[in-house]
C-alpha positions, 0 to 999 in steps of 0.5 A: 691623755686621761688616767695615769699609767700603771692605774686602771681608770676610775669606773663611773657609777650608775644605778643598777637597774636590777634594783628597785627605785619605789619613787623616793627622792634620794637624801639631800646632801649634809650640807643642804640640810645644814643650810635649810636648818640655818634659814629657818632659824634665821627666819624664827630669829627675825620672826621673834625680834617681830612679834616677840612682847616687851612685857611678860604678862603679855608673852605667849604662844600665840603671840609668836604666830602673828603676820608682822606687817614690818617684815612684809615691806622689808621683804618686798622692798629687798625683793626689788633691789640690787645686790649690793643695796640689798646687803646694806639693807640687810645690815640696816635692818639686822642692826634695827631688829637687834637693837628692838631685842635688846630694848624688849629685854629692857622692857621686860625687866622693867616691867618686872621691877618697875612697873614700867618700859624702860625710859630711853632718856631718864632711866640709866641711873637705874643701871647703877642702883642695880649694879649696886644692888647686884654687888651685894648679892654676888660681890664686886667681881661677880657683878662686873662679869654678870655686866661683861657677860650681858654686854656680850650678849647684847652684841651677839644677838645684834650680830646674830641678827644681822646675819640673819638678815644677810641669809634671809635676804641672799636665800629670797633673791636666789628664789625671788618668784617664789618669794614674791609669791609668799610675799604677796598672799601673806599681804592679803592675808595681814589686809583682810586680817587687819580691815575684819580685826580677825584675833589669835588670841584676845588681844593677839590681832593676827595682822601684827605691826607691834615692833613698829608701834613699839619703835614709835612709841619709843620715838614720841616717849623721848621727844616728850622727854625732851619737851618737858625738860623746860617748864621745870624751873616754872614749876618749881618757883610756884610754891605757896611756902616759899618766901614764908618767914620762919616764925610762921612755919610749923608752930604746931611743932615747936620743940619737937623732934620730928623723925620723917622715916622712909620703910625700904619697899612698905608698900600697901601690898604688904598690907593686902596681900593675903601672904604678907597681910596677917603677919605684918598686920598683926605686928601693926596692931599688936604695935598700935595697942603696945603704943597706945597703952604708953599714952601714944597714939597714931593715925595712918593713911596711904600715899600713891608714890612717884615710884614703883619697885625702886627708884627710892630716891624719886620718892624721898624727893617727891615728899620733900618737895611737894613736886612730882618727881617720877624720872632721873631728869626731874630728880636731876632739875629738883637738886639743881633748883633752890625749891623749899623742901620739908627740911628746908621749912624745918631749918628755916622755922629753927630746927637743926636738920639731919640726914641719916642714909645707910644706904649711902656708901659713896659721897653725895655733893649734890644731895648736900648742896640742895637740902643743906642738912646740919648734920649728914650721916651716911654708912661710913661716919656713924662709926658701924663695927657690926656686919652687912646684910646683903644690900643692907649696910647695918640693921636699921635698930644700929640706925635708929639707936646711933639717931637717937645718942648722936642727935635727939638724946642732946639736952638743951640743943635746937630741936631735930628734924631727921630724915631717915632712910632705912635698909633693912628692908630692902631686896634681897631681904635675907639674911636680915636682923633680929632687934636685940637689947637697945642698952648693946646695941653700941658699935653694932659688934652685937650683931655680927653673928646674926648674918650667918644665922640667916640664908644667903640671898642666891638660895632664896631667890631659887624660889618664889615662896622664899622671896616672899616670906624673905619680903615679909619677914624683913618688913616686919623686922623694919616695923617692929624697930619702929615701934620698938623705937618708940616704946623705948625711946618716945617722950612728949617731944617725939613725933615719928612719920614713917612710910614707904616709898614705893611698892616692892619689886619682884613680890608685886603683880604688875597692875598694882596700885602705887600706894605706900602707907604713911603713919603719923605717931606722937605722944602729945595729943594736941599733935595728932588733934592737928590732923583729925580732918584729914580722916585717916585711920586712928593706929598703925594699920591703915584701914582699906578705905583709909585715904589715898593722897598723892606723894606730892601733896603731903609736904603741903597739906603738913606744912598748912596743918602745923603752920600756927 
């Protein structure tokens, strides 16, 4: 019995025929559109984890309309598979695609930094210098949630990716002729595409395969890691200096003091860039003259570093060993070895050895262990009452001038070898100090108005024109302590080597050459008259076609100037 008493029975609605039609489909239900709408943003969600570059100077449009042949033979393969091996396929590749995103992520950074992909083996212990460096920035709090938040954001776009995945596969099996079909001409297309090297763009072949070379790539880069973890210790042992007595290492430097000073992120960019150059330039030569007119003199050059837009211990290891450290793994072997270094020679042939690191601010056992200094100073024992600067633990004259009363100001103790590594010169770059009367210096008190003064790091990094006039600014503000420095401090026994150790981050164009200048100063003559066949520049300023050495070649060619 149909209908319910007392109600009357629904009426069925049929298209009045007095009406017109005119031949248009009728709307498609809400929740069609609605899932059309998801499949194609599924299908441009996959597309992009394709085809999308690991590098932004290689990112365009053009490069997001290719063929990728990887998702061909996904398609086809899923095409032919039963439900449930299709589902778990679908996940596998979600899983693989998701993790290809995020690796381009890193890539990307990287590039943008380093001037390099991210290393899958040897490049973590960048993760750490960054958290640091972003602590600085935004405080403790904020950088554990900016990691919490991009820790989200990698597991979103996995799953994302995943159910992409699960929607694109159910949608082709549910119309597998057509599929097959799309599948097939698209395969023609990427073959002939591929045999004529038919382009979208210069560089942008249209028969794209670049995720699968980019998974290669990644696959031969760790197992090259893996391989070259061996002959370390081989390397190492082979050093012309390493069972040198003492009384025949640096006697062409007996009774000095030699500072060995590393300028955070001087690069030579710093020296070429028509937006750096003049002023940092001026400041070399105005320096070179000031120092000149004292009795001092100077010759400059360039290094190529290990490193590029961080990763600066990389760099003070590569000069202090005479070996090529250019990753974590390497960096982890030099500290595990007895391998001489610069410090080492120094402290063989009778000088007190010291490490000045404001950067340090937690202990570092395994430096210690390896270059075995007399005397460590890091952020919390030089006795710093004065401000912070963003990244930057003390301005770098409060460094120099505790050096100088703690350590080279001693009257008739062994003479010094100091390394120091300045930090004022680090990213962010602002605010950053200006030099004040050396004789107030004291506890550093004397600079705690100068952060204020300055503007805070999230302004600047609003706007590319400010990171490079901060960049500028805070490298001038490093090599004017410098000469400074000297002026007021420099005697006979003082000689000063100052470089950079890599090229900055952000400020540098990616394709830039690795060169940091290097600069040997002293007052006594017959110090530089030891290096006058080496052909570099007489001053501070390096001329453009001052030589180019590479990093680990130094410790040897200085070792062998100053041996006699």
């Amino acid at each position: 019995m149909l209908g319910t008493p007392g109600l009357p029975l629904p009426r069925r609605v049929t298209p009045d025929p007095a009406l017109p039609d005119f031949g248009l489909p009728r709307p498609a239900p809400r929740h069609a559109v609605a899932g059309r709408a998801l499949t194609v943003l599924a299908a441009l969600l996959v597309l992009f984890a394709l085809l999308a570059p690991d590098d932004l100077m290689s990112f365009s449009a053009e490069a997001l309309v290719r063929v990728p042949v990887e998702g061909l033979i996904v398609a086809a393969f899923v095409l032919v598979l039963p439900p449930r091996a299709r589902r778990v396929v679908a996940v596998a590749v979600g899983l693989v695609l998701g993790l290809l995103v995020v690796l381009k992520a890193l890539d990307t950074g990287f590039y943008a930094t380093l001037e390099k992909p991210f290393d899958p083996i040897y490049d973590w212990s960048f993760f750490s210098a960054g958290v640091e460096f972003l602590a600085g920035q935004i405080g403790d709090a904020g950088a554990i949630a900016a990691l919490v938040g991009a820790g989200l954001l990698a597991v979103a776009v996995v799953v994302l990716m995943v159910l992409a995945m699960l929607r694109l596969t159910r949608v082709a099996a549910g119309r597998r002729t057509g599929a097959t079909r799309v599948v097939a001409v698209l395969g023609v297309v990427w073959i002939v595409c591929s045999v004529f090297g038919v382009e979208i763009a210069p560089g942008q072949p249209l028969a794209a395969q670049s995720a699968a070379a980019l998974a290669y790539g990644d696959l031969r880069q760790v197992g090259a890691d893996l391989r070259n973890q061996q002959p370390f210790g081989e390397l190492a042992a082979q050093d012309a200096f390493r069972n040198t007595p003492g009384d025949q290492l640096l006697a062409g430097l007996r009774g000095k003091n030699v500072v060995l000073t590393f300028v955070e992120s001087y690069g030579r960019i710093a020296l070429d860039d028509p937006g750096f150059a003049p002023k940092i330039g001026a400041t070399l030569d105005a320096g070179t003259a000031q120092l000149r007119a004292a009795g001092i003199g100077a010759k400059s050059a360039f290094l190529s570093s290990s490193t590029f837009g961080g990763g600066s211990w990389l760099a003070h290891s590569t000069v202090q060993s005479g070996m090529w450290i250019d990753n974590q793994q390497r960096y982890n072997d030099l500290l595990a070895s007895d391998r001489l270094t610069l410090g080492g020679a120094f402290q063989r042939a009778g000088w007190k050895t010291v490490w000045d690191v404001p950067a340090h601010t937690k202990d570092w056992p395994e430096g210690q262990r390896f270059y075995h200094p007399d005397a460590y100073y890091d952020a919390h024992h030089v006795g710093y009452r004065g401000p912070g600067y963003a990244y930057a633990t003390m301005p770098d004259q409060f460094t120099f001038s505790t050096l100088q009363r703690t350590e080279l100001a001693k009257a008739g103790q062994r003479p010094v070898m100091a390394e120091v590594d300045l930090v004022s010169s680090h990213a962010p770059w602002s605010p950053r100090p200006w030099l004040v009367d050396w004789n107030q210096v004291g506890d550093g008190s004397v600079f705690a108005p100068q952060p204020a003064a300055g503007e805070a790091p999230e302004s600047v990094w609003k706007d590319p024109a400010k990171i490079r006039d901060a960049y500028r600014d805070a490298t001038d503000y490093s090599l004017k302590t410098l000469i400074s420095f000297v002026q007021h401090y420099g005697d006979d026994n003082l000689v000063l080597v100052f470089l950079g150790d890599h090229q900055p981050p952000v400020v540098t164009p990616q394709g830039a050459v690795h060169d940091v200048p290097i600069t040997i100063v002293a007052k006594d003559p017959k110090v530089l008259d030891r290096i006058a066949g080496w052909g570099w520049t007489d001053g501070l300023h390096p001329a453009a076609q001052a030589p180019v050495w590479k990093m680990d070649s130094f410790r040897d060619r200085f070792l062998t100037a100053f041996a006699h």
